[in-house]
Structures are given as C-alpha cells and as structure tokens.
PQR file with spaces between the fields and no chain letter, atoms N, CA, C, O and H, PARSE charges and radii, in Angstrom:
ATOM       1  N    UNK     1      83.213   96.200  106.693 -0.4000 1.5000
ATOM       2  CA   UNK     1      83.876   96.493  105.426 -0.0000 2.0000
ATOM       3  C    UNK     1      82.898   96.138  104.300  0.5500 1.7000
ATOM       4  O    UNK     1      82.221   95.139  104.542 -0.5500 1.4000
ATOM       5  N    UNK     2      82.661   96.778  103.040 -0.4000 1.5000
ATOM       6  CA   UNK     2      82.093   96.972  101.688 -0.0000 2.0000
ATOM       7  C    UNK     2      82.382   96.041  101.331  0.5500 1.7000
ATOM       8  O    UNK     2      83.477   95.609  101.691 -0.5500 1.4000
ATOM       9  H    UNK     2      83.211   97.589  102.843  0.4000 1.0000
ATOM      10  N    UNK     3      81.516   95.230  100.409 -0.4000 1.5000
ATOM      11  CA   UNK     3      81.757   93.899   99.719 -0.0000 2.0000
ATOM      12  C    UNK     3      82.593   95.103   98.698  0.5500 1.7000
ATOM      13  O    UNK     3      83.750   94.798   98.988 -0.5500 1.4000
ATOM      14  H    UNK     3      80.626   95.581  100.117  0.4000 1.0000
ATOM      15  N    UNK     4      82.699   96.030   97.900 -0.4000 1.5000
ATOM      16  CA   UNK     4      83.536   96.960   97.228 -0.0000 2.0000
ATOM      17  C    UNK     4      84.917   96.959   98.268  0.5500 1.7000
ATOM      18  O    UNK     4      85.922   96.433   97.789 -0.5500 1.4000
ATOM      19  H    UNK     4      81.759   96.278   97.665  0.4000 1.0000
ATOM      20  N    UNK     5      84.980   97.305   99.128 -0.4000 1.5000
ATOM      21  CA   UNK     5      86.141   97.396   99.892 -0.0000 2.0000
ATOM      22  C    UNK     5      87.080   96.159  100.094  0.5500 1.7000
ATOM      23  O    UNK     5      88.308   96.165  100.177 -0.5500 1.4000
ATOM      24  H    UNK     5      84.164   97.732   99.517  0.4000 1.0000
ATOM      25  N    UNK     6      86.469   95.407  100.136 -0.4000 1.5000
ATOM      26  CA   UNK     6      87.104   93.864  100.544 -0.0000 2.0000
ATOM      27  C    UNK     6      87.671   93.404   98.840  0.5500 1.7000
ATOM      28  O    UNK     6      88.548   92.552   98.696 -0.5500 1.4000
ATOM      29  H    UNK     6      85.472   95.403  100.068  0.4000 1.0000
ATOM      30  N    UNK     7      87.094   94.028   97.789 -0.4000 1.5000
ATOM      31  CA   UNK     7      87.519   93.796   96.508 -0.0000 2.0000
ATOM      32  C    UNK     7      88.522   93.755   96.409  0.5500 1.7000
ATOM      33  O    UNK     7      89.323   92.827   96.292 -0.5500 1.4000
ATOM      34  H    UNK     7      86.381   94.720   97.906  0.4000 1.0000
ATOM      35  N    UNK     8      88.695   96.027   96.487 -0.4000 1.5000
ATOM      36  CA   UNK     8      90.045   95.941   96.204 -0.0000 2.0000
ATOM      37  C    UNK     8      91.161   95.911   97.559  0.5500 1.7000
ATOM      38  O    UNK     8      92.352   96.174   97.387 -0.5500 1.4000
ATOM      39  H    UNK     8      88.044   96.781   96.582  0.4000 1.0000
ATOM      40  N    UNK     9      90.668   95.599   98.739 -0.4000 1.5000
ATOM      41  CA   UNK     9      91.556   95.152   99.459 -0.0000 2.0000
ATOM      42  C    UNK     9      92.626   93.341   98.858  0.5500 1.7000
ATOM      43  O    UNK     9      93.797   92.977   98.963 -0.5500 1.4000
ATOM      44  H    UNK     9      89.701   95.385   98.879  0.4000 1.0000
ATOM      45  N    UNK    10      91.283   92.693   98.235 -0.4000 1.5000
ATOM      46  CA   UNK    10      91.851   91.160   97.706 -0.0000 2.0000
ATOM      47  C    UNK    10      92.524   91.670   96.231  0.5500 1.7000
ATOM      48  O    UNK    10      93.006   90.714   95.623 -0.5500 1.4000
ATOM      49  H    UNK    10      90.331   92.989   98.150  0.4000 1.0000
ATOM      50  N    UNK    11      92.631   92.685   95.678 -0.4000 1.5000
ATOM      51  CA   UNK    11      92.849   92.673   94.617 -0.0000 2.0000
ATOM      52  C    UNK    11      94.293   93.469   94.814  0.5500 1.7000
ATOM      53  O    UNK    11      95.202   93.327   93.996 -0.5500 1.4000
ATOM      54  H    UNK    11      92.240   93.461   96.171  0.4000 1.0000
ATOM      55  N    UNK    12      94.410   94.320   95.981 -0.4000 1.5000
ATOM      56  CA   UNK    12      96.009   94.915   96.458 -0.0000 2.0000
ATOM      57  C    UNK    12      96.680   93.996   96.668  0.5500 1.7000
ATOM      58  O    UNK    12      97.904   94.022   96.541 -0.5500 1.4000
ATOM      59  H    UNK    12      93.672   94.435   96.645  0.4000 1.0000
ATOM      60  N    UNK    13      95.928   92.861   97.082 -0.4000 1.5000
ATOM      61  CA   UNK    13      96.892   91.713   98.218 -0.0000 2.0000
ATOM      62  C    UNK    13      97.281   90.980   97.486  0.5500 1.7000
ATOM      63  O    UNK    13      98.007   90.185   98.083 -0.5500 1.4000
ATOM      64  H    UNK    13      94.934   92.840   97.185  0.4000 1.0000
ATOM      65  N    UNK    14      97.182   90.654   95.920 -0.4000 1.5000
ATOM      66  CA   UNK    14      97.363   89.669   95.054 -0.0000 2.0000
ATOM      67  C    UNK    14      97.614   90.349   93.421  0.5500 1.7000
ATOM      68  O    UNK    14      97.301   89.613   92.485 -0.5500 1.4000
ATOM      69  H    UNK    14      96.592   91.300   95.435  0.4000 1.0000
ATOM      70  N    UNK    15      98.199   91.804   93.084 -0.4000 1.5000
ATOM      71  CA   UNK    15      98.927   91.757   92.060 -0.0000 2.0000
ATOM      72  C    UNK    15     100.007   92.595   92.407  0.5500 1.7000
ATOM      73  O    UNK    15     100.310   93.159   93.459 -0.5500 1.4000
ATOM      74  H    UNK    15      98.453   92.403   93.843  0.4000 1.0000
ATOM      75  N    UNK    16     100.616   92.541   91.080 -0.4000 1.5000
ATOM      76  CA   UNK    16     101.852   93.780   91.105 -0.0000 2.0000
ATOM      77  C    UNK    16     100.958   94.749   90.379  0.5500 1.7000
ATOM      78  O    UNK    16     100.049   94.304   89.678 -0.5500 1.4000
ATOM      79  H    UNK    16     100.371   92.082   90.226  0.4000 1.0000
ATOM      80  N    UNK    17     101.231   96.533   90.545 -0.4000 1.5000
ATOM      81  CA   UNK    17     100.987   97.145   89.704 -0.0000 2.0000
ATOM      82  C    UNK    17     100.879   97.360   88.485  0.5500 1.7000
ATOM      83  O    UNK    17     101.576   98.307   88.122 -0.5500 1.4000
ATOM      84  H    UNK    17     101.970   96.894   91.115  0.4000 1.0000
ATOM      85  N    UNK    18     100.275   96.862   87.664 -0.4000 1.5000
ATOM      86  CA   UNK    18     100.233   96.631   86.015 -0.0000 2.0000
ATOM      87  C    UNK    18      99.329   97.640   85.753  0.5500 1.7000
ATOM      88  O    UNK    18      98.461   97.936   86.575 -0.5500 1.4000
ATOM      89  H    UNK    18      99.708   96.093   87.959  0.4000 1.0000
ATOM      90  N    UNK    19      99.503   98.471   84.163 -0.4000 1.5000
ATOM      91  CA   UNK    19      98.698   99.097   83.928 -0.0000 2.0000
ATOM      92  C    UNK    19      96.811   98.829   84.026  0.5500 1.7000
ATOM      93  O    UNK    19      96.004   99.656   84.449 -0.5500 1.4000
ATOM      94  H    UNK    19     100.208   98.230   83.496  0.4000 1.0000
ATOM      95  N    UNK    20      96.539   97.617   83.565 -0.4000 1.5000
ATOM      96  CA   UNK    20      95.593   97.092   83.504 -0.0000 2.0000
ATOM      97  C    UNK    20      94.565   96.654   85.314  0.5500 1.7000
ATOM      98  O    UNK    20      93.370   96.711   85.602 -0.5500 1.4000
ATOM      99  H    UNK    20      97.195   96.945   83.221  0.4000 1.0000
ATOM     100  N    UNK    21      95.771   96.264   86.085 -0.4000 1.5000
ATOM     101  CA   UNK    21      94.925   95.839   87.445 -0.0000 2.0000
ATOM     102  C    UNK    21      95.341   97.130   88.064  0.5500 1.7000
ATOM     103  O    UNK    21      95.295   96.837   89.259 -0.5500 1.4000
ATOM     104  H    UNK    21      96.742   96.217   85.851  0.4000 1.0000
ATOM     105  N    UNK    22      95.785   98.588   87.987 -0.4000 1.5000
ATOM     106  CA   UNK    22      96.099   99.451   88.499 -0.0000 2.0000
ATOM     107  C    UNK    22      94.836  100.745   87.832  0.5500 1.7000
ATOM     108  O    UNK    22      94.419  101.702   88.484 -0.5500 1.4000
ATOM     109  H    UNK    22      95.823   98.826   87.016  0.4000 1.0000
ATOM     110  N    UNK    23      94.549  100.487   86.769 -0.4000 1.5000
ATOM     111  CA   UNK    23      93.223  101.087   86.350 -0.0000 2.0000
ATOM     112  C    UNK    23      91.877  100.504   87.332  0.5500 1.7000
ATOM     113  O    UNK    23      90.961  101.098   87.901 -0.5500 1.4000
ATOM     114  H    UNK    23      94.888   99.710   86.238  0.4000 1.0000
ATOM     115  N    UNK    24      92.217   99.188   87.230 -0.4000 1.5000
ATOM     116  CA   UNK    24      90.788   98.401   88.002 -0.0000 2.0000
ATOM     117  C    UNK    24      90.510   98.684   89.123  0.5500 1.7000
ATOM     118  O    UNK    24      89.384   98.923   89.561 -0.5500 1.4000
ATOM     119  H    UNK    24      92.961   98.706   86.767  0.4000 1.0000
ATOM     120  N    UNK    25      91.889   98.681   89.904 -0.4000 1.5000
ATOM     121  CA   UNK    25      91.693   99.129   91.239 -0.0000 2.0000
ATOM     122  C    UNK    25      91.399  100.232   91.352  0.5500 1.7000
ATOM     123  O    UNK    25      90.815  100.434   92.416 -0.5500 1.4000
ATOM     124  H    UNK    25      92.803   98.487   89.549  0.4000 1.0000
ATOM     125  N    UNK    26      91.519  101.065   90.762 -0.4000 1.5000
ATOM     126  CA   UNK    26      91.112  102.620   90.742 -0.0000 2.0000
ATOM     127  C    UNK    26      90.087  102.960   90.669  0.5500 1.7000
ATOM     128  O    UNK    26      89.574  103.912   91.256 -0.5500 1.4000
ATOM     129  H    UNK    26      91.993  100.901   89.897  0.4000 1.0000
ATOM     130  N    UNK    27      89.391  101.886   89.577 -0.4000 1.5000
ATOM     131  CA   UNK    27      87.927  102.002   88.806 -0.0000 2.0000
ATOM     132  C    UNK    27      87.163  101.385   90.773  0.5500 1.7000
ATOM     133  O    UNK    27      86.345  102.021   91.437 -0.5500 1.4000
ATOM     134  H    UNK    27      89.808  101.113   89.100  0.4000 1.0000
ATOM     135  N    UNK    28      87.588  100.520   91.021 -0.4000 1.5000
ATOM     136  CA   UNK    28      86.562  100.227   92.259 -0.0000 2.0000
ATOM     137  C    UNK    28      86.869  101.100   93.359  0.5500 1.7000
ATOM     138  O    UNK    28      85.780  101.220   93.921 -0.5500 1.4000
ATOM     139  H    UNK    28      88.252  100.004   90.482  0.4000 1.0000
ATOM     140  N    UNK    29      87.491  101.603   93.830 -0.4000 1.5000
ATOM     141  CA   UNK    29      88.289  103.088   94.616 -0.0000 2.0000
ATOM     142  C    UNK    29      87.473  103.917   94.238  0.5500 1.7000
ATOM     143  O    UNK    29      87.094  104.542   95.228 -0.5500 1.4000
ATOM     144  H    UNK    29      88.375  101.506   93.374  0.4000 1.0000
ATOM     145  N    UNK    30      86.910  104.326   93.186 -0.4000 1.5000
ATOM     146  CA   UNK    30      86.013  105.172   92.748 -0.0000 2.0000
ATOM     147  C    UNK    30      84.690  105.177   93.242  0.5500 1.7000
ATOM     148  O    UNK    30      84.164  106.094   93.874 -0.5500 1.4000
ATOM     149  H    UNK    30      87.219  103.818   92.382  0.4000 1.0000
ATOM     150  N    UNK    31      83.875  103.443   92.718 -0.4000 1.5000
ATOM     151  CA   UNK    31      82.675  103.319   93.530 -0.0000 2.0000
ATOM     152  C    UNK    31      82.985  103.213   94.472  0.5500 1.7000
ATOM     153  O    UNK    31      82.646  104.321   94.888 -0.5500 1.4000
ATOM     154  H    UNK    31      84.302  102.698   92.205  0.4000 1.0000
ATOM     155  N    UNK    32      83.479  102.664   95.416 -0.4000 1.5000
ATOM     156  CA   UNK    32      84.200  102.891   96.810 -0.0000 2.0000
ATOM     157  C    UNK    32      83.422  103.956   97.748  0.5500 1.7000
ATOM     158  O    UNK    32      82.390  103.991   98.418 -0.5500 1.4000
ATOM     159  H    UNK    32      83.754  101.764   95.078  0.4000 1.0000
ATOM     160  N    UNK    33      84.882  105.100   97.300 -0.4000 1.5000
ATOM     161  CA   UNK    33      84.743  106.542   97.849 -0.0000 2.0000
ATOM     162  C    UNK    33      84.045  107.360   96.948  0.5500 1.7000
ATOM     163  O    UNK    33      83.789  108.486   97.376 -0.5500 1.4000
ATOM     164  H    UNK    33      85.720  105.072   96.756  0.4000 1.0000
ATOM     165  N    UNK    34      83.670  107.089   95.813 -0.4000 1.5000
ATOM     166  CA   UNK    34      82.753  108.205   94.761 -0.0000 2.0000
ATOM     167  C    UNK    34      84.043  109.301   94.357  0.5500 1.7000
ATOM     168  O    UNK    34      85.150  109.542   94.838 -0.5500 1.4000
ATOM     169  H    UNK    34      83.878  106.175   95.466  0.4000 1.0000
ATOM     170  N    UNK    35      83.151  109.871   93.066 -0.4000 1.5000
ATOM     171  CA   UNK    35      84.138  110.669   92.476 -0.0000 2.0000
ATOM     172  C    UNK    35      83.578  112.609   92.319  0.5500 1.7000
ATOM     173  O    UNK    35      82.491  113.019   91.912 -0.5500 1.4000
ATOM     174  H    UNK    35      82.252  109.675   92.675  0.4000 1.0000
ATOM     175  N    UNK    36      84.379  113.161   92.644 -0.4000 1.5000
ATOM     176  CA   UNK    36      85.595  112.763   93.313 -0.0000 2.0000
ATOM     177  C    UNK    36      85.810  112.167   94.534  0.5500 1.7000
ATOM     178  O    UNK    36      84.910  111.880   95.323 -0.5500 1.4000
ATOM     179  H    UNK    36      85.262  112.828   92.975  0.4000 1.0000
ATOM     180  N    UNK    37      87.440  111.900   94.770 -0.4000 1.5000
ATOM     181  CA   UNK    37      87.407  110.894   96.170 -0.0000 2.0000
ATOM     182  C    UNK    37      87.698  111.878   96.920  0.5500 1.7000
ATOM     183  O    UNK    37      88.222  112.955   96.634 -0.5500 1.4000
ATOM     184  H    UNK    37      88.171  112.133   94.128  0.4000 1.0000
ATOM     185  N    UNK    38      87.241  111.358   98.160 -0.4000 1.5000
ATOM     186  CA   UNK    38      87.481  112.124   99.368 -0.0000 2.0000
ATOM     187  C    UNK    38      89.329  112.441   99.614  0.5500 1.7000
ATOM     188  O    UNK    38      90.195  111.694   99.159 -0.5500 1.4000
ATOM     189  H    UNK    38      86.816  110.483   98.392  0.4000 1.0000
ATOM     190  N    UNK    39      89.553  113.452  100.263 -0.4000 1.5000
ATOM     191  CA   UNK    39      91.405  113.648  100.542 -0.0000 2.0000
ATOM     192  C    UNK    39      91.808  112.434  101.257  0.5500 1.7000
ATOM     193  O    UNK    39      92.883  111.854  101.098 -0.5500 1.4000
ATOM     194  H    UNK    39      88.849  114.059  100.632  0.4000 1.0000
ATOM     195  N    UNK    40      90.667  112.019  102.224 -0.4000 1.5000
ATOM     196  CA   UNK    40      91.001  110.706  102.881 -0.0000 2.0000
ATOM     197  C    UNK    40      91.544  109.556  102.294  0.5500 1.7000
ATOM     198  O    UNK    40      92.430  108.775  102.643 -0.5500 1.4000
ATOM     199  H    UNK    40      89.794  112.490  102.353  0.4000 1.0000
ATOM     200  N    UNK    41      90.549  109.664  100.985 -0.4000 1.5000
ATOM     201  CA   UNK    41      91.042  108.131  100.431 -0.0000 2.0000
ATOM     202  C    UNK    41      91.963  108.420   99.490  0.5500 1.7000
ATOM     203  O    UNK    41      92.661  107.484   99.100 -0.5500 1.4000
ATOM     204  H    UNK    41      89.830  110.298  100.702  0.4000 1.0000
ATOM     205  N    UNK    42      92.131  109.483   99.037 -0.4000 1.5000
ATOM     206  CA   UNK    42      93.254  109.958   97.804 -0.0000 2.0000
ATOM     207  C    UNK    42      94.708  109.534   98.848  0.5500 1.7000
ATOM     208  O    UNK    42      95.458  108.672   98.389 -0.5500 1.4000
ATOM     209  H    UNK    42      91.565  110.244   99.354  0.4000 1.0000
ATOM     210  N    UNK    43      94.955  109.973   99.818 -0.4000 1.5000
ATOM     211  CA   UNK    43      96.020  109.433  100.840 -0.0000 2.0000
ATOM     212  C    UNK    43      96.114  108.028  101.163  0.5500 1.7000
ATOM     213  O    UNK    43      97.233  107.555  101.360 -0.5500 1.4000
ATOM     214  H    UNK    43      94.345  110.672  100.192  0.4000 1.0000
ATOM     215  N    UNK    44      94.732  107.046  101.270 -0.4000 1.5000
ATOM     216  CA   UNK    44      94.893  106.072  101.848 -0.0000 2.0000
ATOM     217  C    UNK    44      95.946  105.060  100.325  0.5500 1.7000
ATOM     218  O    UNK    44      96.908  104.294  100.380 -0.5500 1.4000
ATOM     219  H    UNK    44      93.823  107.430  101.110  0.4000 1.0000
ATOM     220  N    UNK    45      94.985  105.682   98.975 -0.4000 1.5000
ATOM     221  CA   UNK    45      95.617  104.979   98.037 -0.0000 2.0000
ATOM     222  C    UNK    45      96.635  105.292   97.649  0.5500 1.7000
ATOM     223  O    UNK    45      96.981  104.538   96.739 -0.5500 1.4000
ATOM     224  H    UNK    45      94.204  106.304   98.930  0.4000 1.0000
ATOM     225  N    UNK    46      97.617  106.332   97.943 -0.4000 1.5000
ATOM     226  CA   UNK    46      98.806  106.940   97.880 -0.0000 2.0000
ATOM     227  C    UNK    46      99.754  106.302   98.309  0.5500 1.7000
ATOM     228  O    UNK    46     100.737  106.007   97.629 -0.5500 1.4000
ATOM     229  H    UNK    46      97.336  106.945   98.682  0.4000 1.0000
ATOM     230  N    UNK    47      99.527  105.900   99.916 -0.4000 1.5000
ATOM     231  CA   UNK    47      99.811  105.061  100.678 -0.0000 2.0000
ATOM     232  C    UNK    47     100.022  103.766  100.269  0.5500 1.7000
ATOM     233  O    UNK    47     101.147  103.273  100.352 -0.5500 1.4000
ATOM     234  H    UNK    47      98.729  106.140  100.468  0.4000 1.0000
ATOM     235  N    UNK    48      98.788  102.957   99.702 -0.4000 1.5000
ATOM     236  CA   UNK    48      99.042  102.167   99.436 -0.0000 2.0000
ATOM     237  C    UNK    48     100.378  101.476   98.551  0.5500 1.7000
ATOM     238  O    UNK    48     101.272  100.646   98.719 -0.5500 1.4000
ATOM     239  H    UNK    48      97.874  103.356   99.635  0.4000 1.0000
ATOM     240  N    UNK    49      99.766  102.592   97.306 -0.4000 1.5000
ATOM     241  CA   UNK    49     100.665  102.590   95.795 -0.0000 2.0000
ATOM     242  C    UNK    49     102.037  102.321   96.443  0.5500 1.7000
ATOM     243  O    UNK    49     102.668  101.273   96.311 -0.5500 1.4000
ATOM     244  H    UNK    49      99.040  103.267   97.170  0.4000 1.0000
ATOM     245  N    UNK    50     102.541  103.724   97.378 -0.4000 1.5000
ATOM     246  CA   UNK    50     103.673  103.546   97.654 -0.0000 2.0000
ATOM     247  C    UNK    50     104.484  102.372   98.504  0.5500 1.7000
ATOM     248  O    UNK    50     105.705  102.299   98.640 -0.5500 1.4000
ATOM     249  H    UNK    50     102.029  104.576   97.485  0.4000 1.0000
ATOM     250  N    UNK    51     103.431  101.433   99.065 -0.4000 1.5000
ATOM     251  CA   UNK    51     103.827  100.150   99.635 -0.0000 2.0000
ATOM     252  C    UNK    51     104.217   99.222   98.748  0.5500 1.7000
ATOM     253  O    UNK    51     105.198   98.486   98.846 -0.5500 1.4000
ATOM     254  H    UNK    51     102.439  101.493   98.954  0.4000 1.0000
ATOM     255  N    UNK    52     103.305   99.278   97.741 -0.4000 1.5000
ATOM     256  CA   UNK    52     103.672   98.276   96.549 -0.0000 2.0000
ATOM     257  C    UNK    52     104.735   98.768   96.237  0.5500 1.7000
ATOM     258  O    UNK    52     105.610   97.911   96.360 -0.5500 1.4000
ATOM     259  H    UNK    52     102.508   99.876   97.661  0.4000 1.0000
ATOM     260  N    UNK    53     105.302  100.120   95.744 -0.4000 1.5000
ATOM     261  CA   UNK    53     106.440  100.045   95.048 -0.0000 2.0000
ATOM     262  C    UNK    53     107.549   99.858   95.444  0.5500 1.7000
ATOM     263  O    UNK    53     108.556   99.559   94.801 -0.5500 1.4000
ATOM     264  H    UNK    53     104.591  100.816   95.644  0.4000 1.0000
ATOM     265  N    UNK    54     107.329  100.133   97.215 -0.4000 1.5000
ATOM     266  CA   UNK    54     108.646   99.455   98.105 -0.0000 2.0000
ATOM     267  C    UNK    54     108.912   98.255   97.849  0.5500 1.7000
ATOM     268  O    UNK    54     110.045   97.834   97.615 -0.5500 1.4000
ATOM     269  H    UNK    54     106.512  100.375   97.737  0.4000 1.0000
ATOM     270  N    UNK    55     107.529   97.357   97.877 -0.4000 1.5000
ATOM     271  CA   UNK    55     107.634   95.763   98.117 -0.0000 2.0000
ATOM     272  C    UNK    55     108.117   95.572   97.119  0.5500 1.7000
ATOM     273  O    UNK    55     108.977   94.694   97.194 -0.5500 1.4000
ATOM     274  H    UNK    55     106.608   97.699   98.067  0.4000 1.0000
ATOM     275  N    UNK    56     107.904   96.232   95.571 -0.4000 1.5000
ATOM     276  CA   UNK    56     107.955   95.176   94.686 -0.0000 2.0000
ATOM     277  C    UNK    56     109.750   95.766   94.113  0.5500 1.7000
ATOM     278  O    UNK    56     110.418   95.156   93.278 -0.5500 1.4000
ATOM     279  H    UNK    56     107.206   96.945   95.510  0.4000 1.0000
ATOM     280  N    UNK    57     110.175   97.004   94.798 -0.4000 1.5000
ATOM     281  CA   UNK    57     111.868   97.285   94.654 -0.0000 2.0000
ATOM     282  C    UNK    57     112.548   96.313   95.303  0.5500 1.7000
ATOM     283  O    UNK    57     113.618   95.892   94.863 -0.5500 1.4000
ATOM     284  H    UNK    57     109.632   97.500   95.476  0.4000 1.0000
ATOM     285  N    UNK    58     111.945   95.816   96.514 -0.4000 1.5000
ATOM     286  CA   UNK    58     112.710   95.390   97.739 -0.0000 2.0000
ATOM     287  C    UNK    58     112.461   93.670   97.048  0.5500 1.7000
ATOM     288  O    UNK    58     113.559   93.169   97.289 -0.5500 1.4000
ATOM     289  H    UNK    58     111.076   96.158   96.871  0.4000 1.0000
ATOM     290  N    UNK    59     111.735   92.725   96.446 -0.4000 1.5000
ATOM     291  CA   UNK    59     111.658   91.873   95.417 -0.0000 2.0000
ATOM     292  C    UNK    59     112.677   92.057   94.511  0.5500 1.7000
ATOM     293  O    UNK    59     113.759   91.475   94.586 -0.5500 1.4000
ATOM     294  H    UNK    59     110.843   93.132   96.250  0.4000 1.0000
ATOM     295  N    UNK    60     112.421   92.715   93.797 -0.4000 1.5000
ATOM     296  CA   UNK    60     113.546   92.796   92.393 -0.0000 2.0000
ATOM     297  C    UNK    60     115.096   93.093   93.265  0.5500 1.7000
ATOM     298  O    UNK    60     116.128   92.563   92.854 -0.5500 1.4000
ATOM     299  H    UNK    60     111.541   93.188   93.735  0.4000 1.0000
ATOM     300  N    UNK    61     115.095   93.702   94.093 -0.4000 1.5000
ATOM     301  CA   UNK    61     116.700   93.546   94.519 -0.0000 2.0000
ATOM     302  C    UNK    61     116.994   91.967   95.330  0.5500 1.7000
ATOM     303  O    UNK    61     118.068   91.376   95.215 -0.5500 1.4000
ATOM     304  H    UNK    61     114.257   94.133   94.427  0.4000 1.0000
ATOM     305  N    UNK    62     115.764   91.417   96.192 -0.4000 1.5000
ATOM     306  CA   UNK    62     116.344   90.138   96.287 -0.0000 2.0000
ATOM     307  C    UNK    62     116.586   89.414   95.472  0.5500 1.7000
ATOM     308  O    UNK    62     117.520   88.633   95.655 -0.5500 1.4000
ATOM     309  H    UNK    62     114.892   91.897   96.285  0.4000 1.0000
ATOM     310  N    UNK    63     115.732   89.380   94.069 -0.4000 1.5000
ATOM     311  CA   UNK    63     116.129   88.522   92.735 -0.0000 2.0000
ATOM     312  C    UNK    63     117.426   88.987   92.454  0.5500 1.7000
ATOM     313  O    UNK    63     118.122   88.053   92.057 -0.5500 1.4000
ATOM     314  H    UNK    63     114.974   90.015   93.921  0.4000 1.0000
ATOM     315  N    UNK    64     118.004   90.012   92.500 -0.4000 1.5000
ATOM     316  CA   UNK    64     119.652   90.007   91.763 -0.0000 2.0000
ATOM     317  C    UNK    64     120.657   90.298   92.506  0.5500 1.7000
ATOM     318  O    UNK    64     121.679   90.962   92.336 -0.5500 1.4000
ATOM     319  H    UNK    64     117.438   90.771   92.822  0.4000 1.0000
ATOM     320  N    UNK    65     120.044   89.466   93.697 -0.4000 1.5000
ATOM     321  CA   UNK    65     121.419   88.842   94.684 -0.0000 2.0000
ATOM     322  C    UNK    65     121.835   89.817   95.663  0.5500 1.7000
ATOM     323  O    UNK    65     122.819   89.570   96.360 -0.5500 1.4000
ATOM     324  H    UNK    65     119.213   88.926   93.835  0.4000 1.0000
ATOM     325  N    UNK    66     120.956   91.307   95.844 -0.4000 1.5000
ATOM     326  CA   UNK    66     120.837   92.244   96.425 -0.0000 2.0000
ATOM     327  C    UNK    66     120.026   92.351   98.120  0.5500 1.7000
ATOM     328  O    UNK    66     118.887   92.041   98.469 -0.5500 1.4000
ATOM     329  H    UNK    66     120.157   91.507   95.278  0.4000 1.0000
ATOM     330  N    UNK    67     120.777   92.721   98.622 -0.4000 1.5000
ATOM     331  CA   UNK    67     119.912   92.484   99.950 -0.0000 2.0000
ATOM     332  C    UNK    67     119.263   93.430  100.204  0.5500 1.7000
ATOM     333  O    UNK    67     119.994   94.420  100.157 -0.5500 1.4000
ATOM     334  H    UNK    67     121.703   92.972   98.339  0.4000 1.0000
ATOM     335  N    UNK    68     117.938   93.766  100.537 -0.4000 1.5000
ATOM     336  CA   UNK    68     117.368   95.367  101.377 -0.0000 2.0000
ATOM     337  C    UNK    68     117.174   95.037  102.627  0.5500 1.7000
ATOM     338  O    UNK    68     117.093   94.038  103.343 -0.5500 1.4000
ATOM     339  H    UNK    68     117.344   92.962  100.576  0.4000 1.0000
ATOM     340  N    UNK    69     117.105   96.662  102.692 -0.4000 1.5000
ATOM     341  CA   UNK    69     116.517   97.254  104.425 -0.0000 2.0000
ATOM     342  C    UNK    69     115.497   96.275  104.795  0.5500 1.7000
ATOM     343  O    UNK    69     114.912   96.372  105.874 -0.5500 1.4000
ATOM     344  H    UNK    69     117.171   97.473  102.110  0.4000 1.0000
C-alpha cells in the first residue's frame, strides 16, 4: 500500500464527512489514482462515501433513542 493510500485510508477511518476533510480526501484520491480517476477507483470511493453515510445514519439514530438494522 502507497504511503498516499494509507493516508486516505487513516483519514476515512477517523472523520465524518465534512465539507472540508471530504475535499481532502478527494484531493489525495486524486494523486492516488491520477486525474482523471480510473472507473475502478471512482467505485471504490463511491463505495466508500456510501459506508460513511450508512454509519454515520445508523449513529444519529442510536443518539435519538432509535435502534438500526
């Protein structure tokens, strides 16, 4: 693994999507895979995105007393 890769692997693993660390990660995704990105990695980060937004729904419903899947 890419000292670039391992970045934004530590940098998925430790925010929520914010405009600001969601540009960054993008910005190193870029040197990464180069621009444009390959279909490969346009999916892998798709993927990703969409994990976060599970995790961080499936969070906000345990905060308001809500249980998930």
């Amino acid at each position: 693994m890419s000292n670039t890769r391992k970045t934004l692997h530590a940098i998925d693993t430790r925010f929520t999507w914010s405009g600001s660390k969601a540009k960054e990660f993008i910005k190193l995704a870029k040197e990464e895979y180069g621009s444009p990105m390959p279909y490969g990695a346009i999916r892998q980060l798709i993927r990703l995105a969409c994990a976060k937004f599970v995790e961080a729904n499936r969070k906000e419903e345990n905060n308001n007393g809500k249980t998930s899947i």
